[in-house]
N, C-alpha and C positions, 0 to 999 in steps of 0.2 A: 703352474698357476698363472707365470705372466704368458704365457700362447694363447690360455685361455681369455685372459682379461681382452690382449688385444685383440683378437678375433671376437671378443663381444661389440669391444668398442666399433671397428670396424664395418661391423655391420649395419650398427645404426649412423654411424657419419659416413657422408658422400664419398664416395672414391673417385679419384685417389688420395682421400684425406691420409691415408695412413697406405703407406707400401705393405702387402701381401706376399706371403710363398705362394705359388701356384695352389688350385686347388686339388684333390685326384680326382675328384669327381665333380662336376658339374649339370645341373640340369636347368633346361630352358623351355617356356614357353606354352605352360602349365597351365591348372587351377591349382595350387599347391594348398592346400588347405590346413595350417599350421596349428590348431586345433587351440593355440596358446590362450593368455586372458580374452584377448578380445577379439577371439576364433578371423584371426586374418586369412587372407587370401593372396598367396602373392605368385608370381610368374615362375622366379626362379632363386635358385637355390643351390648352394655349395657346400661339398666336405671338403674335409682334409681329417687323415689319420683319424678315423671312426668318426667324426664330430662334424657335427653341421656349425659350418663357421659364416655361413653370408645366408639370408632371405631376404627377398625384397626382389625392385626390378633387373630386369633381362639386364644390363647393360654392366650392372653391377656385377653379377655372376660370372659373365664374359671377362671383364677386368682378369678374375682371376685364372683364367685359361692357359694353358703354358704347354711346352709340350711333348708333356704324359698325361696330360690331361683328359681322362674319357667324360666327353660330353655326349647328353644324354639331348635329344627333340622330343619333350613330351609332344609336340604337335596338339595344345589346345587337351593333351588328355589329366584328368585327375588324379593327385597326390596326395596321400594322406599318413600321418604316422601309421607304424605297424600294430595290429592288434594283438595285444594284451590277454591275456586268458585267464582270469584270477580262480578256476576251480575246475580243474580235469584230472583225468587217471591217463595219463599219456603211454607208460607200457603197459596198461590193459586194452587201451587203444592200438597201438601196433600190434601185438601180441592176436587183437580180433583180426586185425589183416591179415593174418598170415593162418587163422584157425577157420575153425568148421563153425559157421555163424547160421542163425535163421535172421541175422538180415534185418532185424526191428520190425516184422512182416507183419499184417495180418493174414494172420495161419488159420485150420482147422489143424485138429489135433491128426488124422491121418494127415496133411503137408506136411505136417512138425517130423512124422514119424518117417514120411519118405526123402527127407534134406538129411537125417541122419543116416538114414538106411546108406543115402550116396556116399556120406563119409564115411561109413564103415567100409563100404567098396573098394574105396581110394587107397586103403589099407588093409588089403587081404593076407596082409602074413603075420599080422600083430595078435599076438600072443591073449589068451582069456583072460590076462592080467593088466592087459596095458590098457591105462585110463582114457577115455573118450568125453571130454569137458568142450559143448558145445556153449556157444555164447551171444548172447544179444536178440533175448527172447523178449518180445514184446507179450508178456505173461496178460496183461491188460486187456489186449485186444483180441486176446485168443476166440476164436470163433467156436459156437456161436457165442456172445457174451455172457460170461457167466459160468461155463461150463468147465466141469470138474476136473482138476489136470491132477494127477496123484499118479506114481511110479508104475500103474499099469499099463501107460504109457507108453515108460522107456520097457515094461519087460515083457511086453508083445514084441519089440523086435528083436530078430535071429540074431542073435550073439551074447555071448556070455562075459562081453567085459564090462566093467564099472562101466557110466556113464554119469555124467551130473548134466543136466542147462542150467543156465544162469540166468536170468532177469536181467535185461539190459539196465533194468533201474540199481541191480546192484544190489537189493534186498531181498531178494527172494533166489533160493536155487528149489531143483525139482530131482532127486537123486534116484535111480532104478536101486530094484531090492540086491545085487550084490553090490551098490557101493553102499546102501545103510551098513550091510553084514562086515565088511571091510572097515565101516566108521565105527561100529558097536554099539549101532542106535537100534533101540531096541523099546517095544514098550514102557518100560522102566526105565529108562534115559530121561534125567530131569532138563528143562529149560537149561542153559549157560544164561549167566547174566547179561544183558541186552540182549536177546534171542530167543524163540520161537519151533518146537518139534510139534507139527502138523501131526493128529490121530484118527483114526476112522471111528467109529462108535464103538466098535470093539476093542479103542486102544491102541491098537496098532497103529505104527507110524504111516501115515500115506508116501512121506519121499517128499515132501514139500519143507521145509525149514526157512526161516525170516531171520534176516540180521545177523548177532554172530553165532544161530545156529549151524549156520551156513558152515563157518572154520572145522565144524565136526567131523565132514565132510571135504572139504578141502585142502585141511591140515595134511588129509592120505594121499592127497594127488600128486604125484613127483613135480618136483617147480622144473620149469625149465630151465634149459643149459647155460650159462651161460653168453655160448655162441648163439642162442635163440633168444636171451633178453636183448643182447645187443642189435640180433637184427630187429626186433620189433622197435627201440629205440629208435631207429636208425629210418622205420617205415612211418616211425608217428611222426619224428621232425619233418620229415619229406613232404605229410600228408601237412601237417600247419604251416610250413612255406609256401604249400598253393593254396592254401585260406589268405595269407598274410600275417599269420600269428609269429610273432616277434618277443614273443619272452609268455611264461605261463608258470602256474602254481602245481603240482603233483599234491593234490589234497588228501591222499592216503597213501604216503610213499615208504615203505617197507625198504631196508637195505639190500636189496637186490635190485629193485628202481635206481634207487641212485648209485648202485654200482654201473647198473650199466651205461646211464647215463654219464657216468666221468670215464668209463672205459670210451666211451664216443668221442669225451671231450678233449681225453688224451690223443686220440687221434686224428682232432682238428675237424674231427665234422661235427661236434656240436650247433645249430643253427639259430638258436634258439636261446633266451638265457633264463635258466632253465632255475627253480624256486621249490623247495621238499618241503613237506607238512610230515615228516611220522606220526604215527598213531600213537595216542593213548589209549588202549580197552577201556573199555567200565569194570571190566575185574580187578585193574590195577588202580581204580580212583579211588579205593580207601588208603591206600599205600603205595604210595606211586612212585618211592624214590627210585627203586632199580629200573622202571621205566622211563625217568625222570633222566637220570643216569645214562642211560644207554642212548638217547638224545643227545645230549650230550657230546658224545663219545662220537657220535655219527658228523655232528655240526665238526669236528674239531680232525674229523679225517677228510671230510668231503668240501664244506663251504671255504669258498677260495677268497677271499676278505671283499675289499671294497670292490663295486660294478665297474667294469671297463668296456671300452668298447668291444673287443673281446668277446661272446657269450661266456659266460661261466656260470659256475653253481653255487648257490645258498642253501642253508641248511638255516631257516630261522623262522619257519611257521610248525607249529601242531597242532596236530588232529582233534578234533575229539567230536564224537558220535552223541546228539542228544536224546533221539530218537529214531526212529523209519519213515515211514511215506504215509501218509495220512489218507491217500486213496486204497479202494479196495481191489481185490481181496486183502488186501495185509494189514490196513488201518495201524501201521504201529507208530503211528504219527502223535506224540503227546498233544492234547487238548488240554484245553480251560473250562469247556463243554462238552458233554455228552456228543459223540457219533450219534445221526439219526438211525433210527432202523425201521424194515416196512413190519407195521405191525396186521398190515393186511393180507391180502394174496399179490400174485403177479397182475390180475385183470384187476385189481383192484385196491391199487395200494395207500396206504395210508401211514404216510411217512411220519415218525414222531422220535423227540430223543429215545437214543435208548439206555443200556444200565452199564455205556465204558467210554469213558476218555482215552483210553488209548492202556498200551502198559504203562508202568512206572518209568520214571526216567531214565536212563541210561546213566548218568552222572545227578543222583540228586543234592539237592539245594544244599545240604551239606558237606558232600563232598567237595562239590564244584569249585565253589568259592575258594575255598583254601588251597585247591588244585591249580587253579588261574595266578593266584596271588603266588603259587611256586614256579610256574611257566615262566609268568613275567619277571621275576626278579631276578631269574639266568637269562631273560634278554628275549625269550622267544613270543611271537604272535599268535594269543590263540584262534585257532581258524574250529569254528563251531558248526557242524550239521543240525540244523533244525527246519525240521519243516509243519510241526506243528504251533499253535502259538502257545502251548503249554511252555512244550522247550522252548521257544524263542524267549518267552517270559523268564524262564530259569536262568539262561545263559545273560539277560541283560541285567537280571539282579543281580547277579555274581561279576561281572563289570563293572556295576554300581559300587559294588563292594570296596573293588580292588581300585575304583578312583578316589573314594573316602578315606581307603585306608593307605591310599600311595597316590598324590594328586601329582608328584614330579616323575611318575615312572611316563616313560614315552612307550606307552604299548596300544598298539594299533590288532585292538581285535576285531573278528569277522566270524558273521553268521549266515553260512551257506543255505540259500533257498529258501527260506523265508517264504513258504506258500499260504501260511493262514496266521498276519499278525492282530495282535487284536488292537483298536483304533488308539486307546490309551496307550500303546505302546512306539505307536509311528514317533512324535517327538525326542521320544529317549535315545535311539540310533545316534543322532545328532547332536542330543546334550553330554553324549556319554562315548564320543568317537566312534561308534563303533559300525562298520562298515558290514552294511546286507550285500552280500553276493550273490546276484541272482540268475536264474538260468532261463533268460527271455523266452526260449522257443518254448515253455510251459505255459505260455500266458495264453492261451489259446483253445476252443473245443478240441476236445481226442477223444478218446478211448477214457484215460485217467481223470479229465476234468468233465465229465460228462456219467456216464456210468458209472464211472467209480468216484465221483466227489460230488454230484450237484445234489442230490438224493439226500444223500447219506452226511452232507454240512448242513442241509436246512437253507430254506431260502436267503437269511440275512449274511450267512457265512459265502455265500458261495457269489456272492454278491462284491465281496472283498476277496477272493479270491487272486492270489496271487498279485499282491497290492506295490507293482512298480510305483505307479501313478499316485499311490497314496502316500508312498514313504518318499518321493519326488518333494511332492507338493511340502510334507515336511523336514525339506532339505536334509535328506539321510543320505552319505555319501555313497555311493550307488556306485558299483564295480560289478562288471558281468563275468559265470564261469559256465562255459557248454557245459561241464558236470560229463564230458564225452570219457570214453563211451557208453555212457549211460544213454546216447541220442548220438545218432550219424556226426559227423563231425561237421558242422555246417554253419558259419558263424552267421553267415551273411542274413540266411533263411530266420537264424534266431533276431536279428536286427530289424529284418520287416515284422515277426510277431511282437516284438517290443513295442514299436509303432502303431502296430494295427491291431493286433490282440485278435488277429484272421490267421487260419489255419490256410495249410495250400487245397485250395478248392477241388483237385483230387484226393483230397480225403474221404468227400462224401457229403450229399444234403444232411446230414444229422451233424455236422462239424464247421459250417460256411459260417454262417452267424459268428460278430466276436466274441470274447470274452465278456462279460459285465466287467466293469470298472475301469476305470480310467488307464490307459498305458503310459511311454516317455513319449516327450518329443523327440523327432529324429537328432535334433542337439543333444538332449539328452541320452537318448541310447547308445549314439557315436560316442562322448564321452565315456559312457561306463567300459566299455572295450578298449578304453585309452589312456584315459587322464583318472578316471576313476582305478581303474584296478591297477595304476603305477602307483598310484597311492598306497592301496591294497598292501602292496608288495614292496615299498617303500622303494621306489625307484621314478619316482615324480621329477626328483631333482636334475635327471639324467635321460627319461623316455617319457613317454606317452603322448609328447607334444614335439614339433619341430620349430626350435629357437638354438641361436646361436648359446654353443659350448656344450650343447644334449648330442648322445647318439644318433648317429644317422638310422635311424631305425625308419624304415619307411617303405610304402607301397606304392606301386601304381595301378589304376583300375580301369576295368574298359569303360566305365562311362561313370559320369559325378552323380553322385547319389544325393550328393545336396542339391542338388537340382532339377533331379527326377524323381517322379510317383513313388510314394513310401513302396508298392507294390514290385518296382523294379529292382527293393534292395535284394531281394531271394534270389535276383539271377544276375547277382556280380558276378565277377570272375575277377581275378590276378593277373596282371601281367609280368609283375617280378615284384620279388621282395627283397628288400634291402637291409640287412644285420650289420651296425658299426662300421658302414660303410663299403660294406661287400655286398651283393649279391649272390642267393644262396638258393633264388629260383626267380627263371625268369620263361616267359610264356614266346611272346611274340611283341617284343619291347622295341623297338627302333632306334638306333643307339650308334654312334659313331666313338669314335678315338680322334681327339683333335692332333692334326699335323702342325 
């Protein structure tokens, strides 16, 4: 505590008011952009042991020079804390690197079937039984729009093993007819609760399942090894070093996630510090203590206590599922209104509500409430998926609840994506703490906001349409999650659609045009990646911002994006990232060791 203090002190009086230890690291000569209260700017900057102990001018930083000292010449280039990630699946993300993926493509269903065709190749001696789970199917944009994707698909192609794809969105899988026969879906196979078994007219299952119909299915597929969580662990930290991601949330982290992640962390390549959400089901929200329980049990093997400079692991957010995606085909997105439907033809449509808000909630209003009120009172953060504003509505009444009926509990809840809230609802975020998570690179024309949402919300909805800008303007603590790999991993890209609510212009004339509705300022969207989602994740006190006595947690970039065309934020790049005062990836940094 007193190293701390004096290196506070330090740093705001003139040197040499007070004598220094050398520092280990030093950097000179910057745009350091310290993101602090009053977003400063300064040249240079020092650690010592994880911790940024001097900001301010070059001369000061030098003071502390000595020599072990590696001093850093940004030569005039830009520094910025490291980014924050408040909502990914990180070994589903490694785990895609190293699997048979289509890529988030726009496909026709023969491409779909020839990138499989190639991975079954790749493995010609694997047996009629060994599972083939293909992943990061852009289900949306399948070509032509609209068209029918059901298991005849996968059982046109030559081979006899299970197969499942997966929806890069994460809610939808598309299973051939021997992995139904394997799961025992069948006709007669009722919904699970939160979930979805797709039928043809005769009943029969098509091979399409939503939400946790999906586990039906997946429950049979052998998890991988061990030595295969780990290397996928090991390929996602690597892949958010050259983003500059610097600490991140696991928003649906099953105990094989964080095993593998503390088997990394045992071994010192943790890079990353690294935040578990497990799951609650909706089967378990009438009686939730044995899942309640096994929480628990996980926080008290795995969370290594207070943040150090160090990466380590926490165990202190959960999960819970409100709903699904509110674009089609799957619409399991709760509403407050009716989904429009064409009540016309194709040439001639004529779009009108139609007779479904979506399914029922996954966690409803009576469950919830009492479910959050037991979360919180063992200490944990509920992290809420909603993307319709039915659910959004549900999950803020039940916050509502739990600050009338506990005004001294310190719990910091979050509601993941947040695509359609309703306007009476933007001020409550803010009176009621409770933090939208958003997933910027949505804000923009696609496949999902376009075909599958503009139609089918009606013109005034689609108009509020994934409402940064509006829950902004009603000072809602605003933390951004890629939600990857639901989406390439690509933060940068998400920060210019934040900004400009513009798709990348290769997408195509039906996608150029913005978004309707307001987006952040680039102040704002840089914070939510920063200062926002340490809040998130209750690590404000210690990262998101560059001030003396915080982690060195910090990047450098090839060019200042505070300074350049919102346009030019898509094509940053890294040139090293810096974890607690290490370096953990670096590009083409320029960097000496003082003599």
């Amino acid at each position: 505590m007193k190293a701390r203090l004096l290196a506070t002190i330090a740093a705001v009086l003139p040197l040499p008011a007070l004598a220094q230890p050398a520092a280990d690291t030093v950097l000179t000569g910057g745009q350091i952009h310290l993101l602090d209260a009053a977003d400063r700017v300064v040249p240079a900057l020092a650690v010592r042991d994880g911790r940024v102990v001097y900001v301010g001018a070059d001369a000061g930083a030098k003071a502390l020079v000595g020599p072990g000292t590696h001093v850093i010449d940004l030569a005039g280039g830009a520094v910025m804390p490291g980014l924050i990630d408040g909502h990914m699946h990180p070994l589903a993300g490694g785990l895609g690197l190293l699997s048979c993926t289509l890529d988030y493509r726009r496909l026709t269903i023969p491409e779909i079937q020839g990138i499989i065709r190639g991975c079954l190749a790749k493995d010609p001696g694997a047996g009629d039984d060994k599972w083939l789970v293909v992943i990061n199917w852009f289900q949306q944009e399948t070509q032509p729009l609209g068209v029918e994707t059901t298991r005849a698909l996968l059982d046109a192609l030559p081979t006899k093993r299970p197969i499942l794809i997966s929806s890069s969105f994460g809610h939808s899988s598309l299973a051939n007819t021997r992995a139904l026969e394997l799961a025992g879906i069948t006709a007669k196979t009722p919904d699970p609760a939160g979930g979805q078994i797709h039928h043809d007219a005769a009943g029969a299952p098509t091979g399409l399942l939503e939400d946790m119909a999906q586990g039906l299915v997946t429950d049979k597929v052998p998890p991988p090894s061990e030595a295969e969580t780990q290397a996928a662990a090991r390929a996602a930290l690597a892949a958010m070093a050259r983003q500059g991601i610097t600490g991140f949330l696991d928003a649906v982290a099953p105990p094989s996630d964080i095993a593998a992640f503390a088997a990394v962390e045992k071994q010192g390549g943790l890079t990353a510090r690294a935040h578990f959400a497990p799951l609650i089901e909706p089967k378990d929200g009438p009686a939730p203590d044995a899942a309640i329980a096994a929480i628990v049990a996980l926080r008290t093997q795995y969370d290594q206590g207070a943040l150090r400079p160090q990466p380590t692991i926490t165990v202190r957010n959960v999960k819970l599922f409100m709903d699904g995606v509110i674009t089609a085909p799957a619409q399991t997105g709760v509403m407050l209104a009716p989904y429009w439907t064409n009540h016309g033809s194709a040439d001639h449509p004529d779009w009108r509500p139609g007779p479904t808000t979506g399914p029922a909630p996954y966690f409803p209003p009576a469950v919830l409430a009492p479910l959050i009120e037991k979360i919180a009172a063992l200490g944990f953060d509920p992290h809420m998926h909603a993307d319709g504003d039915g659910a959004v509505r549900i999950a803020l009444d039940a916050v509502a609840a739990l600050r009338a009926a506990h005004p001294a509990y310190d719990t910091r809840p979050a509601i993941a994506h947040d695509e359609i809230v309703d306007p009476a609802d933007y001020a409550r975020y803010k009176a009621l703490n409770v933090v939208p998570v958003l997933s910027l690179q949505w804000e923009k024309r696609a496949a999902d906001t376009v075909p599958g949402a503009r139609d089918q919300m009606g013109p005034e909805r689609f108009a509020r349409l994934e409402p940064s800008g509006f829950l902004a303007d009603a000072a809602a603590p605003i933390a951004y999650g890629s939600d990857w790999p639901v989406d390439p991993l690509d933060e940068w890209f998400a920060l210019k659609v934040g900004v400009t609510r513009r798709n990348d212009p290769a997408a195509g004339a039906d996608y150029v045009a913005p978004l309707p509705g307001p987006g952040l300022t680039l102040a704002q969207t840089v914070h939510a990646i920063t200062t926002g989602a340490a809040y998130e994740l209750r690590e404000e006190t210690v990262a998101g911002s560059l001030e003396p006595g915080k982690f060195a947690d910090l990047i450098l970039l090839d060019h200042d994006i505070f300074h350049d065309a919102p346009d030019t934020l898509a094509k940053t790049t890294v040139k090293f990232t810096m974890v607690g005062g290490k370096v953990v990836y670096t590009a083409d940094a320029k960097d000496k060791t003082a003599k």
